[in-house]
CHARMM internal coordinates of N, CA and C (Angstrom, degrees):
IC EDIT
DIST 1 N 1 CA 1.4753
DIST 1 CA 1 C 1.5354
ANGL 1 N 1 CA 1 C 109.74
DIST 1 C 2 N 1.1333
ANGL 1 CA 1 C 2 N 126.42
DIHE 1 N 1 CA 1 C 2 N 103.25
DIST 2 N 2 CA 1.4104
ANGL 1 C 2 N 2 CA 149.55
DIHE 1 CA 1 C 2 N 2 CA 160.96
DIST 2 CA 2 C 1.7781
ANGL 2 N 2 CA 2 C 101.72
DIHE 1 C 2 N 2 CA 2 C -47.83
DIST 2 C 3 N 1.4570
ANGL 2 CA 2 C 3 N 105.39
DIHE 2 N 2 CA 2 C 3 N 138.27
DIST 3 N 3 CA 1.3086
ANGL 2 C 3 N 3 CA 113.33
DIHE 2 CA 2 C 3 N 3 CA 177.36
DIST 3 CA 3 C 1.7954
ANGL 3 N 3 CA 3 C 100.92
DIHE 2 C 3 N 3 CA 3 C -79.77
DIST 3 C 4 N 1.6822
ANGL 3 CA 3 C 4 N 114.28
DIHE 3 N 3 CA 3 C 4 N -29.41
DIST 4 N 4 CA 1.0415
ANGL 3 C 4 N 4 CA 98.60
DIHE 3 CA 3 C 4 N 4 CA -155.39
DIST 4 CA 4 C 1.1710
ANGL 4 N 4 CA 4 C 104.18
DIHE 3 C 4 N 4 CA 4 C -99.37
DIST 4 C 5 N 1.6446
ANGL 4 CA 4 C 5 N 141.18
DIHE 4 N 4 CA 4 C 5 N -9.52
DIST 5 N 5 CA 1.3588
ANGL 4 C 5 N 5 CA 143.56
DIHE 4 CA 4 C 5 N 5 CA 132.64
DIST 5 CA 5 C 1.6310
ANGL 5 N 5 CA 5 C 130.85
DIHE 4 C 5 N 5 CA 5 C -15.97
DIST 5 C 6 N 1.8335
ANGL 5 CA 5 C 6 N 100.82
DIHE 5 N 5 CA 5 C 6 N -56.10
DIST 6 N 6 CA 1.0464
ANGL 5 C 6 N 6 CA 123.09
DIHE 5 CA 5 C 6 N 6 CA 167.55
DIST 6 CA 6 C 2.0194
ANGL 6 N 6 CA 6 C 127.02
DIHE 5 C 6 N 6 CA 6 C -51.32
DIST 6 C 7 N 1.6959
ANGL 6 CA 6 C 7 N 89.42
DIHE 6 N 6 CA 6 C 7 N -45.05
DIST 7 N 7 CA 1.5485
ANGL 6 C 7 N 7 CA 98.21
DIHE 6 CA 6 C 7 N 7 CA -170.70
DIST 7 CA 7 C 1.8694
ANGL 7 N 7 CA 7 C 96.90
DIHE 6 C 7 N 7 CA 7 C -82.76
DIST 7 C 8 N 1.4589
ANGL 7 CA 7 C 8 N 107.37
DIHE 7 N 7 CA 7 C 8 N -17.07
DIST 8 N 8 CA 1.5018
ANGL 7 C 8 N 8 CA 107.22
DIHE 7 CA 7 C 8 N 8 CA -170.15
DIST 8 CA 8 C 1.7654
ANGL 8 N 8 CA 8 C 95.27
DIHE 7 C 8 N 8 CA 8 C -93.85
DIST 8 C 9 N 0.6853
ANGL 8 CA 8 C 9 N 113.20
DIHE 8 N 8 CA 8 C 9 N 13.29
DIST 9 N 9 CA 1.8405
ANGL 8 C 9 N 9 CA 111.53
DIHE 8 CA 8 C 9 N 9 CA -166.25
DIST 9 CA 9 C 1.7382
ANGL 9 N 9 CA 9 C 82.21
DIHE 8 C 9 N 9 CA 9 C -99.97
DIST 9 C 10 N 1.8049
ANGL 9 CA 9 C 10 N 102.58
DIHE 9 N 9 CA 9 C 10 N -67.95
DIST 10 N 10 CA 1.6851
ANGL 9 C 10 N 10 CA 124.19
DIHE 9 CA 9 C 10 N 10 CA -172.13
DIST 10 CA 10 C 1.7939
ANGL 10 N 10 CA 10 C 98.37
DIHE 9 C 10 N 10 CA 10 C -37.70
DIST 10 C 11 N 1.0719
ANGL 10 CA 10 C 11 N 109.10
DIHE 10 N 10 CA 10 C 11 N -62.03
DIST 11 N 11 CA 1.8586
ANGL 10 C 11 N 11 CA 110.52
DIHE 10 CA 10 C 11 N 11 CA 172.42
DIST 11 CA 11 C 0.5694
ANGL 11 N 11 CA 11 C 129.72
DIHE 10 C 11 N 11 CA 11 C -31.93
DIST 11 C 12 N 1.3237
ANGL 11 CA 11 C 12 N 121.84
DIHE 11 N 11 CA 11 C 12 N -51.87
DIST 12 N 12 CA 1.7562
ANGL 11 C 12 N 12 CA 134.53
DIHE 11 CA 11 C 12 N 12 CA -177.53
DIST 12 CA 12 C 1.6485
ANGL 12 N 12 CA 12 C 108.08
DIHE 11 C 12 N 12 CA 12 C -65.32
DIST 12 C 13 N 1.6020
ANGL 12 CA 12 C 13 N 92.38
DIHE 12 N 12 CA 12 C 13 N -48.72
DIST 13 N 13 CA 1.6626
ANGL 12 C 13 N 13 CA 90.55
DIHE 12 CA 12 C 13 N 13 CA -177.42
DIST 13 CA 13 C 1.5222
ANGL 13 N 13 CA 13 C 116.96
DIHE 12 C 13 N 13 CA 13 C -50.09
DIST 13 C 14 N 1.6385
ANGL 13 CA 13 C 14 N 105.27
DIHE 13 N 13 CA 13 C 14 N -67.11
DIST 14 N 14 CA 1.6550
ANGL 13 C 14 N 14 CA 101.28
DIHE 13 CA 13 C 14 N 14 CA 160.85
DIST 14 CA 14 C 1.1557
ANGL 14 N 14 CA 14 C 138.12
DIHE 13 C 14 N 14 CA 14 C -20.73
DIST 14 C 15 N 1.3789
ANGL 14 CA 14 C 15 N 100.07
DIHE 14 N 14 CA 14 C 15 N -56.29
DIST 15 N 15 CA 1.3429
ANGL 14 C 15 N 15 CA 122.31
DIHE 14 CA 14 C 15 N 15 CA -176.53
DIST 15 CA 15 C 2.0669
ANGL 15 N 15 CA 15 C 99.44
DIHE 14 C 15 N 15 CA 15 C -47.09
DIST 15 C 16 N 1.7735
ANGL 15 CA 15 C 16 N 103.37
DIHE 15 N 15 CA 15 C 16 N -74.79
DIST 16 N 16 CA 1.2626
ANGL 15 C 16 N 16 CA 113.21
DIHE 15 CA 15 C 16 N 16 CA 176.05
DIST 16 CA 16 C 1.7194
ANGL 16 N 16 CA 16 C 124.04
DIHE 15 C 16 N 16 CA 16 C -28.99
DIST 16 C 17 N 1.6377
ANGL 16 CA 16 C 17 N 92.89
DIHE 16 N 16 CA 16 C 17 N -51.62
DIST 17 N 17 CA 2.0734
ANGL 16 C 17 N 17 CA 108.66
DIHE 16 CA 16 C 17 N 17 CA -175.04
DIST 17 CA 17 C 1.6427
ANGL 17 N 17 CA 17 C 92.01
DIHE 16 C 17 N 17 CA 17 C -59.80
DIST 17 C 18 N 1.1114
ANGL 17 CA 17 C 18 N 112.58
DIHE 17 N 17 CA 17 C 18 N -54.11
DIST 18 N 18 CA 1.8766
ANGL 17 C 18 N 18 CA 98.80
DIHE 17 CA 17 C 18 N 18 CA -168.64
DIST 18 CA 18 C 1.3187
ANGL 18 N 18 CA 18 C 114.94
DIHE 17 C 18 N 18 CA 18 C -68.59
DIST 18 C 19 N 1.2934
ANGL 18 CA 18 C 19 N 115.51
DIHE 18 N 18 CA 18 C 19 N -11.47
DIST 19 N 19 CA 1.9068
ANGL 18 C 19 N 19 CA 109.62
DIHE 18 CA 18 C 19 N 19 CA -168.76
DIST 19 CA 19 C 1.4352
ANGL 19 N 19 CA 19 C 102.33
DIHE 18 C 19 N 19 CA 19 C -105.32
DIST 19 C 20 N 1.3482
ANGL 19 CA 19 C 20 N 107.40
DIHE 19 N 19 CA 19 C 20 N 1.00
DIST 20 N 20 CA 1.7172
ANGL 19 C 20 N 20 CA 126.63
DIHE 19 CA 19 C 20 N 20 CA -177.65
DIST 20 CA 20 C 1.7894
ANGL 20 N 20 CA 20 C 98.30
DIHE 19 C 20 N 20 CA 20 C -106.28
DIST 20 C 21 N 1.1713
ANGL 20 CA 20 C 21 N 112.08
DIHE 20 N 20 CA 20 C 21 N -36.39
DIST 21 N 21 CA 1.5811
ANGL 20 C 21 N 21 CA 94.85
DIHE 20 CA 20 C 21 N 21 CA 161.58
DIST 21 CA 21 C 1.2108
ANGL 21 N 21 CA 21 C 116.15
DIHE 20 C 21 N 21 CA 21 C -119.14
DIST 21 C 22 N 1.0596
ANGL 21 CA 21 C 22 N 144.91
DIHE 21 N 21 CA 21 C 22 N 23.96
DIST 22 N 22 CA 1.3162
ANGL 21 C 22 N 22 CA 146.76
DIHE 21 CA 21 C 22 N 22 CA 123.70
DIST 22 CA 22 C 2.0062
ANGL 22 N 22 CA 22 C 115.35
DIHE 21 C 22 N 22 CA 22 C -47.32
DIST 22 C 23 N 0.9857
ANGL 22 CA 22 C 23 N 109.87
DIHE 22 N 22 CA 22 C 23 N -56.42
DIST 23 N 23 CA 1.6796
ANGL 22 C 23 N 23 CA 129.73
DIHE 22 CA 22 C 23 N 23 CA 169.47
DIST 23 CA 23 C 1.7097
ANGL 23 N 23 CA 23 C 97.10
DIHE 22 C 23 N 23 CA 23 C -45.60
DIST 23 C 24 N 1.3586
ANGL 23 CA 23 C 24 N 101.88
DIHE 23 N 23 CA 23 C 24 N -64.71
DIST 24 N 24 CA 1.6900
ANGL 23 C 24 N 24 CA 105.43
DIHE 23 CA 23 C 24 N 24 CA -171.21
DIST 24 CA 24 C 1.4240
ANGL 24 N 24 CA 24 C 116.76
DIHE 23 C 24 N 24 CA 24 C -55.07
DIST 24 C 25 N 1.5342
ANGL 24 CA 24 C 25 N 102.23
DIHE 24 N 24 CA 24 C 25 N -24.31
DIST 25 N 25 CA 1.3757
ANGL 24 C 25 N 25 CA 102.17
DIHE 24 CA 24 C 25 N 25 CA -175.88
DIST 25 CA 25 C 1.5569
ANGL 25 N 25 CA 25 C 108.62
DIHE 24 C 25 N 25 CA 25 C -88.45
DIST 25 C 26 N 1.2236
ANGL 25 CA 25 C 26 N 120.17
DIHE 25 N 25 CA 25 C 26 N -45.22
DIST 26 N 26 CA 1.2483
ANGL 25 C 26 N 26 CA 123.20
DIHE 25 CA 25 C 26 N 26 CA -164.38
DIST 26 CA 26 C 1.7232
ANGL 26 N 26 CA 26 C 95.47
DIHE 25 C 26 N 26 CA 26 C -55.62
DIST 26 C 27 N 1.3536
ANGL 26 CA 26 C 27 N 136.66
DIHE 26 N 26 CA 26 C 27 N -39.59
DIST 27 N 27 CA 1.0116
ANGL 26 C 27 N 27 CA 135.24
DIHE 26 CA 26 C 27 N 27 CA -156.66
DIST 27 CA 27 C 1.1834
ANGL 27 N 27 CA 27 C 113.65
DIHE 26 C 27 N 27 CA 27 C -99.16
DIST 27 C 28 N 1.6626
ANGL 27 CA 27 C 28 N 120.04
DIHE 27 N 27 CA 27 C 28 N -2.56
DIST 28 N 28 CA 1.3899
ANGL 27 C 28 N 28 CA 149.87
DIHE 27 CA 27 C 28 N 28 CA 173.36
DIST 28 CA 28 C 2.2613
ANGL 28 N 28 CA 28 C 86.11
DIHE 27 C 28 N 28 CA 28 C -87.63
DIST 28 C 29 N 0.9501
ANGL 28 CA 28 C 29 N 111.28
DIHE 28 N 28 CA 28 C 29 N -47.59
DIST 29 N 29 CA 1.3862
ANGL 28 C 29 N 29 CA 96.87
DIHE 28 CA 28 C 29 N 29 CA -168.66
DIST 29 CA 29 C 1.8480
ANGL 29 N 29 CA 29 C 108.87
DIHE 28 C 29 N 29 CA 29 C -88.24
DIST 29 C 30 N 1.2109
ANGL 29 CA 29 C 30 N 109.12
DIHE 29 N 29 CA 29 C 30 N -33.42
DIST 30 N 30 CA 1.6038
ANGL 29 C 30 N 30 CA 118.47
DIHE 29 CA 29 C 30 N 30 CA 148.95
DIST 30 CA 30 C 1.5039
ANGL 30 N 30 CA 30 C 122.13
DIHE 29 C 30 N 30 CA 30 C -28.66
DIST 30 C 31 N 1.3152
ANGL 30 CA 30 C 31 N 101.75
DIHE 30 N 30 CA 30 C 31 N -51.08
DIST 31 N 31 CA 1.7601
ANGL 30 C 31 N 31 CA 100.43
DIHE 30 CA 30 C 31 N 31 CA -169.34
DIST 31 CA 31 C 1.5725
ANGL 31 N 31 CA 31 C 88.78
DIHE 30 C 31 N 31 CA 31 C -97.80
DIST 31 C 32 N 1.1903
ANGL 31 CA 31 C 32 N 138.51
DIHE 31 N 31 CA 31 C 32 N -18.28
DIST 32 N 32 CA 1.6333
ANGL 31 C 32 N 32 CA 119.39
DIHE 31 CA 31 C 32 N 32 CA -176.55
DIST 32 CA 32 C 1.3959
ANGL 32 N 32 CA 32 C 83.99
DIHE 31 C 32 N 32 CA 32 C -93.26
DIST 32 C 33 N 1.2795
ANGL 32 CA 32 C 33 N 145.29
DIHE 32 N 32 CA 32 C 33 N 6.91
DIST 33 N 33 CA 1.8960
ANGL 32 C 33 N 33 CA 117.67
DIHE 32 CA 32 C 33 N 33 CA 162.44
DIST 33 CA 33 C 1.4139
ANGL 33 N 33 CA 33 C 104.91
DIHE 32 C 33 N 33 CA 33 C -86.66
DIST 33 C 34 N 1.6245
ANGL 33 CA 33 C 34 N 101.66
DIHE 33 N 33 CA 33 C 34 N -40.86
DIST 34 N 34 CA 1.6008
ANGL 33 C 34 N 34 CA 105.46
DIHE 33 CA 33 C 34 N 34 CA 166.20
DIST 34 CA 34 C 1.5759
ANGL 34 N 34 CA 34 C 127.22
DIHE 33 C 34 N 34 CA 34 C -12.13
DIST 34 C 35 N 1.4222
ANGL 34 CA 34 C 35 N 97.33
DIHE 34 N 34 CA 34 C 35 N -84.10
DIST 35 N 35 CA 0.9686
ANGL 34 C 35 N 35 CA 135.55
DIHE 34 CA 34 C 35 N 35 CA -160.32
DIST 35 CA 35 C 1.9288
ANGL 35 N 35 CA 35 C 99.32
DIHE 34 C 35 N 35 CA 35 C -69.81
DIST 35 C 36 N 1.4852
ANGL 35 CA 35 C 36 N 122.65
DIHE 35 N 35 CA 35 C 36 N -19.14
DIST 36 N 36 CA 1.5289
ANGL 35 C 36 N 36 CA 116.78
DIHE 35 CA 35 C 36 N 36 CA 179.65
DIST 36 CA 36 C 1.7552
ANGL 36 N 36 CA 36 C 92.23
DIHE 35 C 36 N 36 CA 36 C -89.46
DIST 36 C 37 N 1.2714
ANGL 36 CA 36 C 37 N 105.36
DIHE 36 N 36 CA 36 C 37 N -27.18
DIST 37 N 37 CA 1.4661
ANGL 36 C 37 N 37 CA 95.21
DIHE 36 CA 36 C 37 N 37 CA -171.79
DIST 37 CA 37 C 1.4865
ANGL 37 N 37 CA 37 C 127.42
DIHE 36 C 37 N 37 CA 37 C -75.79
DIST 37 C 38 N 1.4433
ANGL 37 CA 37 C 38 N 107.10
DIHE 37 N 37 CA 37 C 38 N -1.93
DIST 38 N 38 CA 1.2910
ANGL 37 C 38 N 38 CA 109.96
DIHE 37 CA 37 C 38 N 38 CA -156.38
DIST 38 CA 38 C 1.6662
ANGL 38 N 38 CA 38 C 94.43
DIHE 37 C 38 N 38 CA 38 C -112.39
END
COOR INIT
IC SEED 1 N 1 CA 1 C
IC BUILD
């Protein structure tokens, strides 16, 4: 087990959790423009 596998594995995950609520949000602010426009 490589330290630097490990810290590059941990990154990705981060990486994944923020672009997974970043996504949620954008589409959280998507459906509330929706919803003023209609």
């Amino acid at each position: 087990m490589n330290y630097k596998n490990i810290s590059r594995r941990l990154v990705l995950k981060q990486l994944a959790s923020m672009s997974a609520i970043g996504a949620m949000g954008s589409l959280r602010s998507l459906s509330l423009y929706a919803e003023e426009r209609n």
